[in-house]
DSSP file (Angstrom, degrees, kcal/mol; ACC not computed):
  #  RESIDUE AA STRUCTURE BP1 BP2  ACC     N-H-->O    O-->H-N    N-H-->O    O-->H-N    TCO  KAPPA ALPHA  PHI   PSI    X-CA   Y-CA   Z-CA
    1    1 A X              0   0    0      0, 0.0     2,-0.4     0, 0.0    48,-0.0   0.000 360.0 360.0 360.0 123.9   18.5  -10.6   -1.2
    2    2 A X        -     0   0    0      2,-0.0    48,-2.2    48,-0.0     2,-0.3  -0.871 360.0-165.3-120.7 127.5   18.8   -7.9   -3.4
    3    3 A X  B     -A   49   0A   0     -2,-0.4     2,-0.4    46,-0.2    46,-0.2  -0.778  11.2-150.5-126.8 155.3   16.1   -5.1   -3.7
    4    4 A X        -     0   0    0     44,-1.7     2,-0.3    -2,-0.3    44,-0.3  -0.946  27.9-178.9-105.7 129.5   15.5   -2.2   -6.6
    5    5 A X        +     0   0    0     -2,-0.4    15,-0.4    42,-0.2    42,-0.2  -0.961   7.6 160.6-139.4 146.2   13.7    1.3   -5.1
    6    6 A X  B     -B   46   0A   0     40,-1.2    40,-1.4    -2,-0.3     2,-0.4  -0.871  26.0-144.2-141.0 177.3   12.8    4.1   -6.5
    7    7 A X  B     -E   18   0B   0     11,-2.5    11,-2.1    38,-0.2     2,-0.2  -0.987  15.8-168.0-100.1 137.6   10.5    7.5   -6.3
    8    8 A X        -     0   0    0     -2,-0.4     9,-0.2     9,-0.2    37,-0.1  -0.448   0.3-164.6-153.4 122.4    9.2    8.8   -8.8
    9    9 A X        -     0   0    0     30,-0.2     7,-2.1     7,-0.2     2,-0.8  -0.127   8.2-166.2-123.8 130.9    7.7   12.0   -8.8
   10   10 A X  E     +FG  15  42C   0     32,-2.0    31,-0.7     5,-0.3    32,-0.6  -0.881  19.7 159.0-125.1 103.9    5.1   14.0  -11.4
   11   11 A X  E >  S-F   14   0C   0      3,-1.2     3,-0.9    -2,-0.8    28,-0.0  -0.905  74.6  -0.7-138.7 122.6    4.7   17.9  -10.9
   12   12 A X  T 3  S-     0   0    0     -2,-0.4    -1,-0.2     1,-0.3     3,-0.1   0.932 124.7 -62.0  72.1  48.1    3.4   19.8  -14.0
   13   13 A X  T 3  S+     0   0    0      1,-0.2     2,-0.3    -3,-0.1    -1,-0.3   0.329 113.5 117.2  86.6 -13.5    3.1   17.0  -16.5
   14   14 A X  E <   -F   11   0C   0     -3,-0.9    -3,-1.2   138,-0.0     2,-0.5  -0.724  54.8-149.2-120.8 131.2    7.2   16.6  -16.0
   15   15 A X  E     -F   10   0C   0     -2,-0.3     2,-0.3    -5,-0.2    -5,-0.3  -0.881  16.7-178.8 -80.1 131.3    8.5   13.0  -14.4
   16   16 A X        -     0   0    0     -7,-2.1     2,-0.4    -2,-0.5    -7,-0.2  -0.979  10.7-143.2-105.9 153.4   11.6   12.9  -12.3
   17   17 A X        -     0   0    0     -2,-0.3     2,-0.3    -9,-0.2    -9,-0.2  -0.929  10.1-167.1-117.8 158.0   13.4    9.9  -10.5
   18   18 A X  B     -E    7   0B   0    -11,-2.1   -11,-2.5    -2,-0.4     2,-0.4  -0.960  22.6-130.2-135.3 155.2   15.2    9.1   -7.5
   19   19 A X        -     0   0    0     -2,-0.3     2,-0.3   -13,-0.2   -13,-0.1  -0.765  38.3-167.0-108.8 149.8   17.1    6.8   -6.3
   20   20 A X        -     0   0    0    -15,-0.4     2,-0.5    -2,-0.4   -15,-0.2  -0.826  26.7-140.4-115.7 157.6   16.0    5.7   -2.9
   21   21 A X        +     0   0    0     -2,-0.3   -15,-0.0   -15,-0.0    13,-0.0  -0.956  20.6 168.4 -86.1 115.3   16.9    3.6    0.4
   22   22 A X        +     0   0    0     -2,-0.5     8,-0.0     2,-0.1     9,-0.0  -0.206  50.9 103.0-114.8  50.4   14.0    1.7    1.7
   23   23 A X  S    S+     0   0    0      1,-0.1    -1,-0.1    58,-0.0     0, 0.0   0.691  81.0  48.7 -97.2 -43.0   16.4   -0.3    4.3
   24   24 A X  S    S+     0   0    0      2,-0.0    -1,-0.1     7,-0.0    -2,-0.1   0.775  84.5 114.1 -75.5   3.9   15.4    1.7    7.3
   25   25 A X        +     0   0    0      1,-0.2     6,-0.1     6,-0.0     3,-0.1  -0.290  37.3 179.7 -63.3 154.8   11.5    1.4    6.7
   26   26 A X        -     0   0    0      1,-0.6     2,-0.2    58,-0.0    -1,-0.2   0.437  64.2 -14.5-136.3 -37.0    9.7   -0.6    9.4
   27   27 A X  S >  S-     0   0    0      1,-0.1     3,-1.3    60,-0.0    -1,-0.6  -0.915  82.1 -69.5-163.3 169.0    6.2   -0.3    7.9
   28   28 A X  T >> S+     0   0    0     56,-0.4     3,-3.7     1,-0.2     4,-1.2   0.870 121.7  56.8 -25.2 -74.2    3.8    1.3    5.4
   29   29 A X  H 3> S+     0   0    0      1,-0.2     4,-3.9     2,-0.2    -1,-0.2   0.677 106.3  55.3 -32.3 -42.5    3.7    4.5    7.1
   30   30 A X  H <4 S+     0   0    0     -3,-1.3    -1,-0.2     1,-0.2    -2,-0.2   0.407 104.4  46.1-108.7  35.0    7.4    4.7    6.7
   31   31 A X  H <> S+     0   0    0     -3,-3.7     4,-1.6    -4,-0.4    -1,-0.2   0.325 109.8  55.3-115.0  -7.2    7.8    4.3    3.5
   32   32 A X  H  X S+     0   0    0     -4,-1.2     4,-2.5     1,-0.2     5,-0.3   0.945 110.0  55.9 -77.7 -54.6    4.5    7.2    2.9
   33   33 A X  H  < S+     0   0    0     -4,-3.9    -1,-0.2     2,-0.2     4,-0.2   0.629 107.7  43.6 -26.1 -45.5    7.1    9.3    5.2
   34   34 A X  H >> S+     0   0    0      2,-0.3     3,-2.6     1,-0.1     4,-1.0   0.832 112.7  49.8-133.1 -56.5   10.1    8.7    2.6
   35   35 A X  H >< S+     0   0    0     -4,-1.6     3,-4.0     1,-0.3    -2,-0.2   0.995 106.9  62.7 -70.4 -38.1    7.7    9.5   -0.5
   36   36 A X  T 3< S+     0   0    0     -4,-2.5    -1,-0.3     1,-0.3    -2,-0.3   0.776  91.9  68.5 -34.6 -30.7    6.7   13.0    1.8
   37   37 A X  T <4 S+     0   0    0     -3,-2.6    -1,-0.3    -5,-0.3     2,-0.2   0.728  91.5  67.9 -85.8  -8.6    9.9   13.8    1.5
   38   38 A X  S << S-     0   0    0     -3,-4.0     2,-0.2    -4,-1.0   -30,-0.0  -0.759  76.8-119.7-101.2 160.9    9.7   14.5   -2.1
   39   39 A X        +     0   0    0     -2,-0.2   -30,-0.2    22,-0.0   -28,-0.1  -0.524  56.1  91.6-137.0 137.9    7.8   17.2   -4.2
   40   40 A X  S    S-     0   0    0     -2,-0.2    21,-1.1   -31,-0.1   -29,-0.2  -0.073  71.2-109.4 155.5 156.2    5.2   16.5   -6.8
   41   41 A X  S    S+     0   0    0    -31,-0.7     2,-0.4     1,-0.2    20,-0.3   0.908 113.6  26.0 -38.2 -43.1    1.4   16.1   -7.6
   42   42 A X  B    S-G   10   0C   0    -32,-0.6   -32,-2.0    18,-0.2     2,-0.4  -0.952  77.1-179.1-138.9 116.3    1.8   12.1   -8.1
   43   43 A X        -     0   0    0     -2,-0.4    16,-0.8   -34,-0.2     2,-0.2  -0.996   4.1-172.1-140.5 150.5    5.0   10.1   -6.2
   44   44 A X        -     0   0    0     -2,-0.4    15,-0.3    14,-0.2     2,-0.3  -0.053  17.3-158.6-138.6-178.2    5.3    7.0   -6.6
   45   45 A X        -     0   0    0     -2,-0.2    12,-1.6   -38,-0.1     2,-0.4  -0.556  22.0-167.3-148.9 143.2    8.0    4.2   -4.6
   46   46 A X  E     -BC   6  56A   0    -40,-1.4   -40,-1.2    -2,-0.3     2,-0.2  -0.977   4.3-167.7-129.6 131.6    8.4    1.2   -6.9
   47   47 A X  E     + C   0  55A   0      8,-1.1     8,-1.0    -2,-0.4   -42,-0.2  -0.653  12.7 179.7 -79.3 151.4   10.1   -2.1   -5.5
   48   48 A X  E     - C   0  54A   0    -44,-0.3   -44,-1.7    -2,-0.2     2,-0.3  -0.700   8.5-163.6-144.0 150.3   11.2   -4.9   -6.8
   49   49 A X  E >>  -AC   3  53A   0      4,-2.3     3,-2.2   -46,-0.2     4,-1.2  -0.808  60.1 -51.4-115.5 133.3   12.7   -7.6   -5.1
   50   50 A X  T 34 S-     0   0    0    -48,-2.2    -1,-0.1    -2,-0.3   -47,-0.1   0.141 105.4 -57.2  12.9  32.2   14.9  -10.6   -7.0
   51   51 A X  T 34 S+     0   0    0     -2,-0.8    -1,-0.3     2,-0.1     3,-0.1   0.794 129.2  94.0  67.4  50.2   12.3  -11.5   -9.9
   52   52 A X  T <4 S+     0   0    0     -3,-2.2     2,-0.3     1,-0.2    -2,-0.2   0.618  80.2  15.8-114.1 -33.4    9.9  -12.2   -7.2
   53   53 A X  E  <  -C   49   0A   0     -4,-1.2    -4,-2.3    18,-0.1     2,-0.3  -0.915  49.5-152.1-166.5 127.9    7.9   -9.4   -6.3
   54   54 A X  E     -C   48   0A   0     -2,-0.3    17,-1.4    -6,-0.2    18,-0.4  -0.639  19.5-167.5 -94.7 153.0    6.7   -6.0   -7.6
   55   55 A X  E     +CD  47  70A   0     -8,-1.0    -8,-1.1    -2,-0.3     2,-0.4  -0.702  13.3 177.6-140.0  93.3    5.7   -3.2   -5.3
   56   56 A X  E     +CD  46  69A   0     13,-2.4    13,-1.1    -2,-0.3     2,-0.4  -0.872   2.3 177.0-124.7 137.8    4.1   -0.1   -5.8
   57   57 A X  E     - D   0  68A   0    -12,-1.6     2,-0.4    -2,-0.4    11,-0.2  -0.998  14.6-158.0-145.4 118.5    3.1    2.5   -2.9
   58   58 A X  E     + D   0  67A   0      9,-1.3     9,-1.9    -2,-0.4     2,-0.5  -0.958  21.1 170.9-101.2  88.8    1.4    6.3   -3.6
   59   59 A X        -     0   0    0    -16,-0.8     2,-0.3    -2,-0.4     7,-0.1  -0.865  17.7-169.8 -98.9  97.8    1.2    9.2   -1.8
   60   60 A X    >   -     0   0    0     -2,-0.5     3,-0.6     1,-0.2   -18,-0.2  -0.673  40.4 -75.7 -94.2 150.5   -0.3   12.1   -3.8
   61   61 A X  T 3  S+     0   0    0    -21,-1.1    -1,-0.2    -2,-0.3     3,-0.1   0.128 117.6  21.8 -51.5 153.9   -0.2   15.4   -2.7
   62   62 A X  T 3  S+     0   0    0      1,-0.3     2,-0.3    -3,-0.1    -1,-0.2   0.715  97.0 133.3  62.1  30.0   -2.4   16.5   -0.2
   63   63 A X    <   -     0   0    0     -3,-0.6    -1,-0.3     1,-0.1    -4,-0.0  -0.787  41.7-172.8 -83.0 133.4   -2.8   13.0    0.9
   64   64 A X  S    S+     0   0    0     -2,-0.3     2,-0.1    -3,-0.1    -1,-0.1   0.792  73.4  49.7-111.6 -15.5   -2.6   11.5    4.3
   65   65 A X  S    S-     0   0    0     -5,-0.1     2,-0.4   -33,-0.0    -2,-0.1  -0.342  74.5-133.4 -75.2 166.4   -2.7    7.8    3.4
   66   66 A X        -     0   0    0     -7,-0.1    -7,-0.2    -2,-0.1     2,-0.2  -0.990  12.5-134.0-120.4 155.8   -0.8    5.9    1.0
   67   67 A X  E     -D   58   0A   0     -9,-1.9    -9,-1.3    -2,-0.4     2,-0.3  -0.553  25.1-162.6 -92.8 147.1   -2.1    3.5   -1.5
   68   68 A X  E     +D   57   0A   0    -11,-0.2    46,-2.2    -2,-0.2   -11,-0.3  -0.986  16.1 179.2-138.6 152.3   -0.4    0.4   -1.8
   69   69 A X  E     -D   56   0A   0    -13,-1.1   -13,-2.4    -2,-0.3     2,-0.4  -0.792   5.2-171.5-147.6 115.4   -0.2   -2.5   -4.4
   70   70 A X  E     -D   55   0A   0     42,-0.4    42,-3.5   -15,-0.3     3,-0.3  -0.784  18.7-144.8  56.7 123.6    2.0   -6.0   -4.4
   71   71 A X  S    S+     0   0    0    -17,-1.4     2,-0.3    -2,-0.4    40,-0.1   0.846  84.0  24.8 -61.3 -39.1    2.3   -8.2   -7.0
   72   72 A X    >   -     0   0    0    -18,-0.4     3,-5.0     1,-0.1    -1,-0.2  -0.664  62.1-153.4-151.8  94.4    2.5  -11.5   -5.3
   73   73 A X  G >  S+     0   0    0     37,-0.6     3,-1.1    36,-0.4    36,-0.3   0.540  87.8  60.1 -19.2 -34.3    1.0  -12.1   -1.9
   74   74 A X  G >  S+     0   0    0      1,-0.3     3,-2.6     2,-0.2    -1,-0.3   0.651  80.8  68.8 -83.6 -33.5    3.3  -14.7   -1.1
   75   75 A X  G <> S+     0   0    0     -3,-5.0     4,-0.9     1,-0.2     7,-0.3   0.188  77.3  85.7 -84.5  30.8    6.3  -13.4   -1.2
   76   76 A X  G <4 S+     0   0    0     -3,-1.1    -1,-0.2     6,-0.3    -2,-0.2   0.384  91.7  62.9 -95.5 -22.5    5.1  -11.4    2.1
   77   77 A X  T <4 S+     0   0    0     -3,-2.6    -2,-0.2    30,-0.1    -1,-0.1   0.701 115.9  17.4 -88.1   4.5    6.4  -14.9    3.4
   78   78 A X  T  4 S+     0   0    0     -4,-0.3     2,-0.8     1,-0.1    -2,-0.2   0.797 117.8  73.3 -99.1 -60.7   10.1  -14.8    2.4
   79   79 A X    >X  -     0   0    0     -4,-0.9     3,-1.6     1,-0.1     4,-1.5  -0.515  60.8-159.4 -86.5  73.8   10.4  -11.5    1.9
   80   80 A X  H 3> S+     0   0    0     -2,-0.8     4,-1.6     1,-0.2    -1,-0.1   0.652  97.7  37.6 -43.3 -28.2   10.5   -8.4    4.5
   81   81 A X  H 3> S+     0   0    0      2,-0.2     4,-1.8     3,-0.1    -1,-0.2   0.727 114.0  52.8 -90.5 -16.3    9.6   -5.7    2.7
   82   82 A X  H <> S+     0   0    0     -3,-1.6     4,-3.5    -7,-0.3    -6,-0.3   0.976 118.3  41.9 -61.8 -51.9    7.1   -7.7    0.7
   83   83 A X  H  X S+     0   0    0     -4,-1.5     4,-2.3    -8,-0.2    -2,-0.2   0.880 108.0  60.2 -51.5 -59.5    5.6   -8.8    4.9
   84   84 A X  H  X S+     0   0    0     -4,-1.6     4,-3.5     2,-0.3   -56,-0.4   0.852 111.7  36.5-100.9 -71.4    6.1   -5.2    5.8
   85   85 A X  H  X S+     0   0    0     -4,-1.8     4,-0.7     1,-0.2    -1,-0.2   0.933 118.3  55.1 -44.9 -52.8    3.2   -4.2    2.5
   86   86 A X  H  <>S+     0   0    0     -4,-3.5     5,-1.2    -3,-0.2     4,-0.4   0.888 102.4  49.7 -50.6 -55.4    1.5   -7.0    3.4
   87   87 A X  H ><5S+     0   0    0     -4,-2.3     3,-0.6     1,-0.2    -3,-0.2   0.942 119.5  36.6 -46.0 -46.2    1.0   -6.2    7.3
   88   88 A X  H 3<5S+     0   0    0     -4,-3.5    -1,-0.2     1,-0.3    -2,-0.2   0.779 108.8  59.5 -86.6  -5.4   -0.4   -2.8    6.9
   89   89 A X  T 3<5S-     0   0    0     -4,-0.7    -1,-0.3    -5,-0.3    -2,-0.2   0.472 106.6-135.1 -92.0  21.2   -2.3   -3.6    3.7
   90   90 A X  T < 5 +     0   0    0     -3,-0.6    -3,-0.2    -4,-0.4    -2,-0.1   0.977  56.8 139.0  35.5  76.1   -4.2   -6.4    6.2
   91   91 A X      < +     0   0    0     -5,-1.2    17,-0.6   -18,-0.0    -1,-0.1   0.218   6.7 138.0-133.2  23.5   -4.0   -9.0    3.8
   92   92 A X  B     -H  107   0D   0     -6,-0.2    15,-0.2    -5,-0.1     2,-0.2  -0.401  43.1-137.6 -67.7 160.2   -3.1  -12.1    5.3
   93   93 A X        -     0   0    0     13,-1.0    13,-0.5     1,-0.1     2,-0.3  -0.560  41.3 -44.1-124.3-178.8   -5.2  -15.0    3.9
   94   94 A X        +     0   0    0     -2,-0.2     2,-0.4    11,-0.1    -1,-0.1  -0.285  64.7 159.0 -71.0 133.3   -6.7  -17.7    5.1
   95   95 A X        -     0   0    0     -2,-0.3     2,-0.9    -3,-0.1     3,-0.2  -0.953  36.2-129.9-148.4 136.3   -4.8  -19.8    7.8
   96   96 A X        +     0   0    0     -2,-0.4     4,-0.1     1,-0.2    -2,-0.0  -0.768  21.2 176.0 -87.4  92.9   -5.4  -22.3   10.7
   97   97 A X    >   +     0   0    0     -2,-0.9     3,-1.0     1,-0.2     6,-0.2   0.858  14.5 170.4 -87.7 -22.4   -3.6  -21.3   13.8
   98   98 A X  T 3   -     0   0    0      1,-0.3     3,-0.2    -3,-0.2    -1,-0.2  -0.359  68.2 -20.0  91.9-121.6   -5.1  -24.1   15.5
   99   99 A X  T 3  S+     0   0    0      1,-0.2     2,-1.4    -2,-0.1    -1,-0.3   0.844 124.5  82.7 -75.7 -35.8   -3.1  -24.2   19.2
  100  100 A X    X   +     0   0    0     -3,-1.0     3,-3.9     1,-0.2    -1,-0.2  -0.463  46.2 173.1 -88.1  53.9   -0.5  -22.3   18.0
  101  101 A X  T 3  S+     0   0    0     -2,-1.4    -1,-0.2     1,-0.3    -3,-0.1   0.498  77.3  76.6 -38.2 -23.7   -0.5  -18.5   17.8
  102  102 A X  T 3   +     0   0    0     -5,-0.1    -1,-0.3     2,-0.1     2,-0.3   0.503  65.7 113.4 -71.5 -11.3    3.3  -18.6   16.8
  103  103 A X  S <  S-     0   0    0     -3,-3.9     0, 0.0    -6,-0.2     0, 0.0  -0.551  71.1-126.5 -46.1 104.4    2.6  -19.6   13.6
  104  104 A X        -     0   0    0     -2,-0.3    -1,-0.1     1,-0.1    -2,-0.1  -0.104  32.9 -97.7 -88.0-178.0    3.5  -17.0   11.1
  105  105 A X        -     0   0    0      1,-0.1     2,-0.6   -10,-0.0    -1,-0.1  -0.267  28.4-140.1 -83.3 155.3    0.8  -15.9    8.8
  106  106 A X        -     0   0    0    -13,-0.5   -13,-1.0   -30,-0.0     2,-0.2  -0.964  15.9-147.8-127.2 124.0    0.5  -17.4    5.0
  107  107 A X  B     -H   92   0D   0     -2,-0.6     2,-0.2   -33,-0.2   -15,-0.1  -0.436  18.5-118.6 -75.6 155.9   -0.4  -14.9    2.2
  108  108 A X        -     0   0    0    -17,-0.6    -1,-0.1    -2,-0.2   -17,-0.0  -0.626  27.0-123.3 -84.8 155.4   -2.4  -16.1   -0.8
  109  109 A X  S    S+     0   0    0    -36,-0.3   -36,-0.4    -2,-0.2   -34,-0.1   0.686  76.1 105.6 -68.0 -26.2   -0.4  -15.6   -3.9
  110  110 A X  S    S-     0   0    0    -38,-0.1   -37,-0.6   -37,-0.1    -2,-0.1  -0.280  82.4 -94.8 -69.7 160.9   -2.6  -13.7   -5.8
  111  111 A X        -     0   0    0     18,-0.2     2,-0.2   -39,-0.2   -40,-0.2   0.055  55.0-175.7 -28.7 166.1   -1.6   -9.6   -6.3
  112  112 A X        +     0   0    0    -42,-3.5     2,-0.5    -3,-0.1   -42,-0.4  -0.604  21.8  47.8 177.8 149.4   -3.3   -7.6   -3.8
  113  113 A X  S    S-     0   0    0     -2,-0.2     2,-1.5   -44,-0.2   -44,-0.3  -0.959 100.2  -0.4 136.4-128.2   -4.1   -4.2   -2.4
  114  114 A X    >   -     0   0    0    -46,-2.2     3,-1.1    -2,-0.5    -2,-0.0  -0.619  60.1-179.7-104.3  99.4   -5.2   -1.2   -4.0
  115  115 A X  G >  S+     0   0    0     -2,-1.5     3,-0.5     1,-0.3    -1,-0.2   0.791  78.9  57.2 -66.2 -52.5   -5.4   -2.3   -7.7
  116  116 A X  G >  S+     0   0    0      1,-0.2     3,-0.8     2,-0.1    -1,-0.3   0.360  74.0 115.0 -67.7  11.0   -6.8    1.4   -9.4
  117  117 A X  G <  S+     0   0    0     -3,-1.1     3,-0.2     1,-0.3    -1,-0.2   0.881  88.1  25.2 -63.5 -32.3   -3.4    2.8   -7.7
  118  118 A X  G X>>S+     0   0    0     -3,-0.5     5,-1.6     5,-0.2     3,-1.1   0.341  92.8 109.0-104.4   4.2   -2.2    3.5  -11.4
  119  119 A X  T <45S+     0   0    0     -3,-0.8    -1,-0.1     1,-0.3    -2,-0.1   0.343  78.5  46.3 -35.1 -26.6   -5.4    3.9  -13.2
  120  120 A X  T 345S+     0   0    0     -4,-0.2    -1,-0.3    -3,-0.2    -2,-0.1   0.250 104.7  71.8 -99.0 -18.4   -5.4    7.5  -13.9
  121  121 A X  T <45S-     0   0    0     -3,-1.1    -2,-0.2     2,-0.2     3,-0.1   0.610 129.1 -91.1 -70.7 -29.8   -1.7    6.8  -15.0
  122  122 A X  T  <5S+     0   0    0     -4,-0.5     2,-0.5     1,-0.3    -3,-0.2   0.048 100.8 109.9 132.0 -12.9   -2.8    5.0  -18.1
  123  123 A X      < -     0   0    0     -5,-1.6    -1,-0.3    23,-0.1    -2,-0.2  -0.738  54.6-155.3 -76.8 114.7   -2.8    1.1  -16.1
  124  124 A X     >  -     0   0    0     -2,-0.5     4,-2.3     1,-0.1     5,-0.2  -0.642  24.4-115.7 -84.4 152.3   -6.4   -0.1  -15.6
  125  125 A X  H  > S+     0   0    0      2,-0.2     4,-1.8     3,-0.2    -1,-0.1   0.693 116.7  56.1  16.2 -77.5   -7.0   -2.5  -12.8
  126  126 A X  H  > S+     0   0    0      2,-0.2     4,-1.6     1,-0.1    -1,-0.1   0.948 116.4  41.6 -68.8 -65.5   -8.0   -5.5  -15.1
  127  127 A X  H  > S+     0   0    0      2,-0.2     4,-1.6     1,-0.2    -2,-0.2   0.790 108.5  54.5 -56.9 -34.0   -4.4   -4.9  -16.9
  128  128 A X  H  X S+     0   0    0     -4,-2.3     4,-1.1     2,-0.2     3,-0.4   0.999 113.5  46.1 -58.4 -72.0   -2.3   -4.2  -13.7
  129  129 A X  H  < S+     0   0    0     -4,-1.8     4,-0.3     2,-0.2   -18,-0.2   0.613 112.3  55.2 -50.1 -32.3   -3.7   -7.9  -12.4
  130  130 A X  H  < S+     0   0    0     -4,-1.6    -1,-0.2     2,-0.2    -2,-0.2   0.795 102.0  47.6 -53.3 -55.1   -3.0   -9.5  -15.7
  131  131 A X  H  < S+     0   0    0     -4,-1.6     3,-0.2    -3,-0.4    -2,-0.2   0.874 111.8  56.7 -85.2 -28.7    0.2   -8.9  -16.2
  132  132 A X  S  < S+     0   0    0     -4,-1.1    -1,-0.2     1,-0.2    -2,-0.2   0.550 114.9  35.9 -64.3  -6.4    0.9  -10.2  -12.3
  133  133 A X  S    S+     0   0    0     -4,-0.3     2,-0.4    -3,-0.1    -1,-0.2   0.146  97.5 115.3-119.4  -6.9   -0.5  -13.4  -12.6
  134  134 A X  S >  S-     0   0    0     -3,-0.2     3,-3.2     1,-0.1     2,-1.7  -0.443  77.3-100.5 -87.4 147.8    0.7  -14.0  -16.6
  135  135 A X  T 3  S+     0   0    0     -2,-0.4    -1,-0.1     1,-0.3     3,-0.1  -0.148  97.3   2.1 -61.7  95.4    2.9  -16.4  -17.0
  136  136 A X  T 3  S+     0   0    0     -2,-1.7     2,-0.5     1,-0.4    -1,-0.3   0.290  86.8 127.6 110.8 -12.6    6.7  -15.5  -17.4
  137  137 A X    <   -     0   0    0     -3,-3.2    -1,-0.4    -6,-0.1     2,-0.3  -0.628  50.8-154.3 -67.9 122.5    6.0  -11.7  -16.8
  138  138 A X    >   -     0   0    0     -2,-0.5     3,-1.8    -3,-0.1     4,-0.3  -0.657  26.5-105.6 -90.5 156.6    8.7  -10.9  -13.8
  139  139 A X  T >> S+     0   0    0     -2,-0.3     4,-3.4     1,-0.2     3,-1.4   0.691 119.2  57.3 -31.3 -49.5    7.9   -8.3  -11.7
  140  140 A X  H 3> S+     0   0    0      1,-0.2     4,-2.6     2,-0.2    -1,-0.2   0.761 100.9  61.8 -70.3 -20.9   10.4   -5.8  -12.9
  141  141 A X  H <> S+     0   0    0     -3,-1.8     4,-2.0     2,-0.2    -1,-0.2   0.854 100.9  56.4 -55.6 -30.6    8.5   -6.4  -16.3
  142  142 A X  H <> S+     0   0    0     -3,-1.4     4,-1.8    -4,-0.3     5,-0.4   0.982 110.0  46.1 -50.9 -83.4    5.1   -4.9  -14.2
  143  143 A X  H >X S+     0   0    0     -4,-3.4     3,-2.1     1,-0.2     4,-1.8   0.695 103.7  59.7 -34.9 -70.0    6.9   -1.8  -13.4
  144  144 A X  H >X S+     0   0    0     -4,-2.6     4,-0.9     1,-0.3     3,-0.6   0.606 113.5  42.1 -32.5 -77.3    8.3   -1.3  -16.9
  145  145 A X  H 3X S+     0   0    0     -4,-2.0     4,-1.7     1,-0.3    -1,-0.3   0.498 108.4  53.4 -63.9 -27.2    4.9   -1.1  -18.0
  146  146 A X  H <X S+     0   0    0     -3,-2.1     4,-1.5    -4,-1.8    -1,-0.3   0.908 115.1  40.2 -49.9 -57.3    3.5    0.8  -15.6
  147  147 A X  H <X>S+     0   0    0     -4,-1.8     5,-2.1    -3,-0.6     6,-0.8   0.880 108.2  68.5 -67.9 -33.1    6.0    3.5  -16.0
  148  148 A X  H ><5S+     0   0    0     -4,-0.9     3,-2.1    -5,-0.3     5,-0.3   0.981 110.8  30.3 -61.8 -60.7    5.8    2.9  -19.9
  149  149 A X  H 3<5S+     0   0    0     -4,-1.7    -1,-0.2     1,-0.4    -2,-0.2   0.774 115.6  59.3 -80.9 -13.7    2.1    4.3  -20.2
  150  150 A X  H 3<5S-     0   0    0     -4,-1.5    -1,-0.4    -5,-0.3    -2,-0.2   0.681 117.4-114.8 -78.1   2.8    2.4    6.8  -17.2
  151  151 A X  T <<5S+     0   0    0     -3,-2.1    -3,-0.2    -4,-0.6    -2,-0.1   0.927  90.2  96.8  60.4  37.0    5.2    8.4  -19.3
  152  152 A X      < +     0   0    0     -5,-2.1    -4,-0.2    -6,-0.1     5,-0.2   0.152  31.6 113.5-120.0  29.0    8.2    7.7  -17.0
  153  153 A X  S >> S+     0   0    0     -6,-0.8     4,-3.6    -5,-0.3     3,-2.0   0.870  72.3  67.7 -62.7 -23.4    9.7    4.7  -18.2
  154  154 A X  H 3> S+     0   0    0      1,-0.4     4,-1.7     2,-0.2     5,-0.2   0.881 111.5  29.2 -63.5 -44.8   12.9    6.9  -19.3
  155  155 A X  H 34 S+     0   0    0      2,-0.2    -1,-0.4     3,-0.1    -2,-0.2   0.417 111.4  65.2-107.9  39.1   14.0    7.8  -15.9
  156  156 A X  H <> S+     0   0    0     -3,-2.0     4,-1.6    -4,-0.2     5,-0.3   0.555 114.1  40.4 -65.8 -68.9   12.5    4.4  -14.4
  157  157 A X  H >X S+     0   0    0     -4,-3.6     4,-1.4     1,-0.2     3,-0.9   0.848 106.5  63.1  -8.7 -66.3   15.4    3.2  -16.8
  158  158 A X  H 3< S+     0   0    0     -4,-1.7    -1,-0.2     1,-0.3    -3,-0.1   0.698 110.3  33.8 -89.9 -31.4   17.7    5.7  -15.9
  159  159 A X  H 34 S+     0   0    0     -5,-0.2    -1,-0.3     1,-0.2    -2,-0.2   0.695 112.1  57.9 -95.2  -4.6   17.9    4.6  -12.2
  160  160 A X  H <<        0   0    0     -4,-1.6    -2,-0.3    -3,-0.9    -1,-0.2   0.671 360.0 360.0-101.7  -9.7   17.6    0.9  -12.7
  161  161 A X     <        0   0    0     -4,-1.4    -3,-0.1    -5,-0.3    -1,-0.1   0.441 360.0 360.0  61.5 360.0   20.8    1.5  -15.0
């Protein structure tokens, strides 16, 4: 299974990107840790996993949280770094565990998490949630567009090479 990361980082109107490693991440927190390591107003980490799932995870400066967003709930069951988004954003859906506590958990398919995370970027809500549920947009297509109206598709590009 083959995954795309990046940061990418906005100080004084200017975008930069980096290429990233998200293999040693265990959880939200340590992928807000990874974008902390980088410099700018607005940072960004973008996933995307085998035309399956989009990922986008926010720490702006002078933040202690990070915002988090996933395209497609469901692939939090295949997927480890999709389950990983999923865990911290508490978003498991509904499920019967009946006797059985070992079950693991089943995500709903729709997007979910924090939808306005690019909203001020030029992505509303309504549009972000549109294009994840339309039919035959893949994930990496999400990002494109996301980075297209914030002004960074160029080095979005430039690292998915």
């Amino acid at each position: 299974m083959s995954h795309f990361s990046a940061v990418l980082t906005r100080s004084g109107g200017r975008w930069q990107g980096h290429d990233v490693s998200i293999d040693d991440c265990e959880s939200l927190t340590d992928l807000a840790d990874l974008l902390g390591d980088f410099s700018g107003g607005v940072r960004l980490l973008v996933i995307e996993q085998d035309d399956e799932f989009a990922a986008i995870v926010r720490l702006d400066s002078g933040e202690d949280e990070p915002r988090a967003f996933l395209s497609d709930g469901h692939a939090a069951d295949s997927y480890p770094i999709a389950a990983m988004i999923a865990e911290d954003l508490d978003a498991v859906g509904p499920r019967d565990l009946g006797e059985d506590d070992d079950v693991p958990p089943v995500h709903e398919s729709a997007p979910f998490g924090d939808a306005e995370i690019v909203d001020d970027l030029g992505t509303s809500p309504a549009d972000l949630m549109s294009m994840c549920v339309h039919q035959g947009t893949l994930p990496v297509d999400v990002l494109v567009a996301v980075c297209e109206k914030a002004g960074c598709a160029e080095q979005f590009e430039d690292l998915r090479g």
